[in-house]
N, C-alpha and C positions, 0 to 999 in steps of 0.2 A: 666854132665855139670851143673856149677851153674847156677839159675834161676838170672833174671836180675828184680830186683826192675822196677815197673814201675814208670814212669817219672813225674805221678800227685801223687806220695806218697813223690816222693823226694822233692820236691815242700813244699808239706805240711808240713815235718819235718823239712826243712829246714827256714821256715817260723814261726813257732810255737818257733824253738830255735834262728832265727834272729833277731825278732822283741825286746825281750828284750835286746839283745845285743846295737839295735841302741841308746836305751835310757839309755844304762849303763853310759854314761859320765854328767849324770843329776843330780847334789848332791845336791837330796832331800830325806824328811825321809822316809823309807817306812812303810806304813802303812797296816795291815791285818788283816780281821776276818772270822769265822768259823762257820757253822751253819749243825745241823744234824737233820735226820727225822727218825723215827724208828715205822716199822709198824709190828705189830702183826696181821696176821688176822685166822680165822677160818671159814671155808663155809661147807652147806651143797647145794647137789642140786637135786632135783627130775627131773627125764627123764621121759617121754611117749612115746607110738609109735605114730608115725608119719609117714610120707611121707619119709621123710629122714631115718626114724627109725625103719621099719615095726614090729611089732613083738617083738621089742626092738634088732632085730637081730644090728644093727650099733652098738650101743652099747656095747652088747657084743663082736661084734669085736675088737672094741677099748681099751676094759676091762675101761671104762671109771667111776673113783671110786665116789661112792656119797660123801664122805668126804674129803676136801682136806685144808693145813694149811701152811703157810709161818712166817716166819720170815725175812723181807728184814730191811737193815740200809744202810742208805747214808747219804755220808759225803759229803759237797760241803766247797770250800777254795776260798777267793778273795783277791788280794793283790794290794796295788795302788802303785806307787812311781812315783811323776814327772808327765810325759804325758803315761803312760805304767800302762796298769789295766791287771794282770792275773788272772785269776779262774778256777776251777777244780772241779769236783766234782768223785763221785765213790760210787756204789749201788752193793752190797755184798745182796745176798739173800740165801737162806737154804729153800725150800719146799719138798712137799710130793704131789705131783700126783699119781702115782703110786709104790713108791719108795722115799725114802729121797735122795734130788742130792743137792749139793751146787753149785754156778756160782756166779762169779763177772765180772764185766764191768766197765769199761771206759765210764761215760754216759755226761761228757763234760771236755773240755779242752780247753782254751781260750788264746792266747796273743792278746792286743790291746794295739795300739800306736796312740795320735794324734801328728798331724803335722800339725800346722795350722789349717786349715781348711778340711783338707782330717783325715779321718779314716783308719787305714789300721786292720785287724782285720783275723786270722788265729789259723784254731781247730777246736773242736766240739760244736758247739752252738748251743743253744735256740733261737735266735733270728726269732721275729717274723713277717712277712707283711700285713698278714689279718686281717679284721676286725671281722669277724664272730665271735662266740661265741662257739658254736659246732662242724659248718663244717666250711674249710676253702679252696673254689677250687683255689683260685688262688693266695693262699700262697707258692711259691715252695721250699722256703729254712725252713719250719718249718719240725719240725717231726709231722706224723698223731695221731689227737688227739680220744679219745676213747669218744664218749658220756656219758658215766656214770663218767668220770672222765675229762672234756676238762681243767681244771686248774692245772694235773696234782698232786692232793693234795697227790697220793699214790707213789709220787716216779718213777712209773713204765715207764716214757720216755725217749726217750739218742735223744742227742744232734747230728745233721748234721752237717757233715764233709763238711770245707768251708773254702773260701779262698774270703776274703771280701773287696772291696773299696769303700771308700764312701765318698763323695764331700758333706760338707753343705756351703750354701749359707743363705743370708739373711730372705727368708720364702719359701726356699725349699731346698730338699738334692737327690744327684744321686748315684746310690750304683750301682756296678756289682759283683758278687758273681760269683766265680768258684764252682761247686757242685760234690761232688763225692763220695765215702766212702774207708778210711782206713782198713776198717773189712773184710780179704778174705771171712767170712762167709755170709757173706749177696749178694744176687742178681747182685747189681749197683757196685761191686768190680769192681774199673778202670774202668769202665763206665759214665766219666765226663761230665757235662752240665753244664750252663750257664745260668745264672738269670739276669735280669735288674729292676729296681725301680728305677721311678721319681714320686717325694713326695711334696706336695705342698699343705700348710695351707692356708687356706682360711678364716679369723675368725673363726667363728666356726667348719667349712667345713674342714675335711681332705682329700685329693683326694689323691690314687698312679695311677700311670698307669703302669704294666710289663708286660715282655717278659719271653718264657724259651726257649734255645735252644738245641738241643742236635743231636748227630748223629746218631739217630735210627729214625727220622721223621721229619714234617713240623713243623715248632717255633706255640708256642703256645701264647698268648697275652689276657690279661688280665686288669680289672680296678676294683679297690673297694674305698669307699667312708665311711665316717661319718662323722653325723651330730648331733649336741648338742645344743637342745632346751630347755631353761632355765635350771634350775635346778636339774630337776627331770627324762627328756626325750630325749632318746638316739637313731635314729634312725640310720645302717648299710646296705652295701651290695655290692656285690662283682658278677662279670662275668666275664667268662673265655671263651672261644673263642679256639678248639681245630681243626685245620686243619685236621690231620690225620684221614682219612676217614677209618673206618676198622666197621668188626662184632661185635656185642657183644663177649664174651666167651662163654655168655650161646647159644648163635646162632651156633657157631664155634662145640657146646659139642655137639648141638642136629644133627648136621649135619655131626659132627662123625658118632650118630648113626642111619642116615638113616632119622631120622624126619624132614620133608617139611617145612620149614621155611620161605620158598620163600618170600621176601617182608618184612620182618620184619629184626629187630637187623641189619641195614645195617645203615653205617653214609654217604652219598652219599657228601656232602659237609662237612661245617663246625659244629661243635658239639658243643654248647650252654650248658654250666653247668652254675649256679645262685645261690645265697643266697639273700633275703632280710629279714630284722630282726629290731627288737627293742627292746631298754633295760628301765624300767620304775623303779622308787623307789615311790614305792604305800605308804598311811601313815601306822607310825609303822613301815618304814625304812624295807618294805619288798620289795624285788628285782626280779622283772617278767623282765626274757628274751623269748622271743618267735621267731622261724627263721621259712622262708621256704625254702625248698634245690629243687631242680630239678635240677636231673643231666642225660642230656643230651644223655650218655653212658649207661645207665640204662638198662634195659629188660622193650621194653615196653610189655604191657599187653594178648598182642598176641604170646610174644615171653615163658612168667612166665608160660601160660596157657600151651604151647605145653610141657616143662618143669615138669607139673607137671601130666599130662599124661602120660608122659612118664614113669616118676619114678612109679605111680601107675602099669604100663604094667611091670615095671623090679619086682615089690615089687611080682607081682603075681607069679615070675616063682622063686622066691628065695627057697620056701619051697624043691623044687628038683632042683635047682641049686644053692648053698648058696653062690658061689662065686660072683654071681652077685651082691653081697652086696659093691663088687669094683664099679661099677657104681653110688650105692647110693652114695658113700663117694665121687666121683669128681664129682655129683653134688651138693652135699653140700659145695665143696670148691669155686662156686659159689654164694653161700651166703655172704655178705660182710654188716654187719650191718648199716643201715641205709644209703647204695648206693647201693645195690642191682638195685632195683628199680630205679622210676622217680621223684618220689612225694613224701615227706615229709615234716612233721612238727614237732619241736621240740620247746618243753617250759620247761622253768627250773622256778620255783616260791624258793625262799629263802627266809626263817622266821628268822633274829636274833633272837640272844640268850638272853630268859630273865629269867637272874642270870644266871645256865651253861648251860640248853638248848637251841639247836639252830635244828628248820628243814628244811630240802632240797625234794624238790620231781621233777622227773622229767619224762617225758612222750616225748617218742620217736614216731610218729605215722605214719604209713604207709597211705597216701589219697589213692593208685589205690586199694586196697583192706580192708581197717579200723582196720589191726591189729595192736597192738600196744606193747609196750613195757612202765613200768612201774618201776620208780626206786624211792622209799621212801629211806628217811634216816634221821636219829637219829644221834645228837651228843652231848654230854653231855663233857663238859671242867671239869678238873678238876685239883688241885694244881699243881705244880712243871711240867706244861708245856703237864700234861697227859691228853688225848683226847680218852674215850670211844668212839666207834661207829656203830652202827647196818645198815646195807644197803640189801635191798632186790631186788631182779631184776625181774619181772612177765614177762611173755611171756603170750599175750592174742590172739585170732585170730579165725574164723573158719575152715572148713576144704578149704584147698587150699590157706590157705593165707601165707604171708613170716611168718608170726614170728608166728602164731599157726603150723607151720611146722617145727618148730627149737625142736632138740632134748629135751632142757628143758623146762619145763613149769612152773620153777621157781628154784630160787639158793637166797638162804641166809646166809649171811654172818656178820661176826662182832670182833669185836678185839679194839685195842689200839696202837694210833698214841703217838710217843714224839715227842717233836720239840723244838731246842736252839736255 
C-alpha cells in the first residue's frame, strides 16, 4: 500500500512553490546574489577517565578517535523581484570521525512575499525571536544555538521548517508561525506546533510577548525584552513560563535504576527558565557580553548528586561486568552543555582586529558546582577573503562537577575559513 504524504508537508510544498507564483504577474527586474563559506578544520582532543569514563572504558567503547578533520562549503542564494525575496542555501561536508563519510543538506529554503502590510513567508528559516546572545529559552522558531559558536560563523546550523504570517503595523507587528519538520530523519517528523509573537518598539525598548502550542502538552508562554542605553550599552532578557509539570530525565533515569529521588527533579507547577544579559562596547571597540541562564527543568543539586553516586556504584562493578558501560553512556546522554543544570554564566569578551588579528574568549560557567568551560580563539584575516583560525575548548572542574566529568579535558582545533 502506498504511504500517504502527510498533510503539513503538502502544505509546506505547496506553499514554498505558490508564493512566487502569486507574484509572477509583477514586471520587475529580478535581482540576485551569492555568498559562500568554506571551512577547513583540523582537531585534536585529549580524554580522561572520569565518572562518565572510568578507566577510559567509554571511550574505548565508542572507539572515540583523538584526531578528527572536516571539510564543510556552503553555498547560500538570495533573489528579490517585486514584493517576492527567495533564498536558499545548502552545506555539503566530507569529515573523518571514524571513517571518511560525506553528507549534504538542505539547511534553508525561503519564499517571502509582501502584501501590503502582512508578510507571508514559507521554508526553512533562520529567523529569529530571542534576544539572548547564547541561550535563547523562549525563541521557538530559531534552531538551537551552540555556545562556542551562537553566530553561527562555522556554518554548522539548518534552518526550521515553517510556515509564517506576519501583520506590521505602525510600532508593532503579529506573526503566527506553523512549526514542524520536512526531514523523516529527525524526531519532530509531522509533529506540528504553533508559535505566536506580538512585537512592540518602545523607543528604545523592544518588547515580544509568545506563545507555543502543540499537542503533546500545556502552551507554553513567554516575554523578552531589550533595552539600548546610549551608545555603548545594551541590556536583554527573556522568560519562559512552561506549564507541563513532569520529572527531569535525570530523575526519570535514576528511578529506572532503583535510586530514591523522592522529592527532587519533580515540576509540581509551572517551570520558570530565564536569561538576563548585557552587551557593553568597552574603549578600543572591544565587545563584553555577559548572560545569566537558569533553567528551571535543570537537575537541581540533589538530583546531579544522586546521579553521580550512582555512576561511581556502576563504575565499581564495570571491571567484571563491562557491559555496564551501557549505563554510563545513557547517563551521559543526560549531559546537555550548558542546561544540564540550573545556574549558569556565560561571557563572551571580543578584541577587534588590529591590522589582521582579531581575539575572542569565551567562558561557559557552571554557579551550582564552579566548573567551567573555556573557549580562546585566534583569527588572523588574510588576503582574498582567507580567515586562519585556532580555537580551543578546556573542560575545567573538580571531581563530581558537570564539566570536570565530561569525557574531554580539552580539544584543539584550527583551520581556514573563506567567505564571498
Amino acid at each position: 500500500m502506498k504511504k500517504r504524504v502527510p498533510i503539513t508537508t503538502n502544505v509546506f510544498l505547496a506553499a514554498v512553490w505558490l508564493l512566487p507564483a502569486l507574484c509572477a504577474g509583477q514586471q520587475r527586474p529580478f535581482s540576485s546574489d551569492w555568498s559562500t563559506l568554506g571551512v577547513y578544520r583540523g582537531s585534536v582532543t585529549s580524554y580522561r577517565p572520569s565518572l562518565f569514563n572510568p578507566d577510559g572504558f567509554s571511550v574505548r567503547t565508542l572507539d572515540f578517535p583523538e584526531h578528527q578533520a572536516s571539510l564543510l562549503q556552503q553555498v547560500a542564494w538570495t533573489g528579490v523581484r517585486g514584493p517576492l525575496a527567495l533564498s536558499a542555501s545548502w552545506r555539503g561536508e566530507i569529515s573523518r570521525f571514524r571513517s571518511w563519510e560525506a553528507r549534504g543538506r538542505i539547511t534553508g529554503l525561503t519564499a517571502e512575499a509582501g502584501l501590503g502590510r502582512w508578510v507571508v513567508m514559507a521554508g526553512r528559516s533562520f529567523i529569529r525571536w530571542g534576544t539572548g546572545y547564547a541561550f535563547n529559552p523562549t525563541d521557538f522558531v530559531a534552531p538551537a544555538k551552540s555556545p562556542a559558536d551562537p553566530e553561527n560563523r562555522d556554518g554548522r546550523q539548518n534552518g526550521r521548517d515553517l510556515l509564517k504570517l506576519e501583520y506590521f503595523g505602525d510600532r508593532f507587528s503579529a506573526a503566527a508561525c506553523l512549526l514542524f519538520s520536512a526531514d523523516r530523519s529527525l524526531p519532530d517528523w509531522n509533529d506540528p506546533a504553533a508559535a505566536f509573537r506580538l512585537y512592540t518598539s518602545l523607543g528604545s525598548l523592544d518588547l515580544s510577548l509568545l506563545a507555543h502550542l502543540s499537542g503533546r502538552g500545556k502552551p507554553m508562554v513567554g516575554a523578552n525584552a531589550s533595552l539600548v542605553l546610549g551608545d555603548r550599552l545594551e541590556l536583554h532578557g527573556e522568560l519562559l513560563l512552561d506549564r507541563n509539570a513532569r520529572a527531569s530525565a535525570a530523575a526519570r533515569y535514576l528511578r529506572s535504576a532503583g535510586v530514591d529521588v523522592s522529592g527532587s527533579g519533580n515540576a509540581a507547577g509551572p517551570v520558570m527558565t530565564m536569561l538576563l544579559g548585557f552587551q557593553v562596547t568597552l574603549p578600543g571597540n572591544m565587545l563584553l557580553i555577559t548572560e545569566y541562564f537558569h533553567s528551571g527543568a535543570g537537575m537541581e543539586p540533589e538530583v546531579w548528586k544522586g546521579l553521580t553516586d550512582h555512576l561511581e556504584t556502576v563504575a565499581e562493578g564495570i571491571p567484571a561486568h563491562p557491559e555496564a558501560v551501557g549505563s554510563l553512556l545513557r547517563g551521559l546522554l543526560l549531559i546537555q552543555t550548558g542546561r544540564s543544570m540550573q545556574d549558569y554564566l556565560f561571557t563572551c569578551l571580543d578584541v577587534p582586529a588590529t591590522g589582521t588579528a582579531a581575539l575572542r574568549s569565551v567562558l561557559l560557567l557552571n554557579l551550582s558546582d564552579g566548573s567551567s568551560i573555556l573557549i580562546p580563539e585566534l583569527n588572523l584575516r588574510l588576503k582574498n577573503s582567507f580567515t586562519l583560525f585556532c580555537r580551543g575548548c578546556i573542560f575545567q572542574g573538580g571531581h563530581g562537577s558537570e564539566y570536570g566529568e565530561i569525557f574531554q579535558s580539552y580539544v584543539l582545533e584550527g583551520g581556514v575559513r573563506f567567505t564571498r
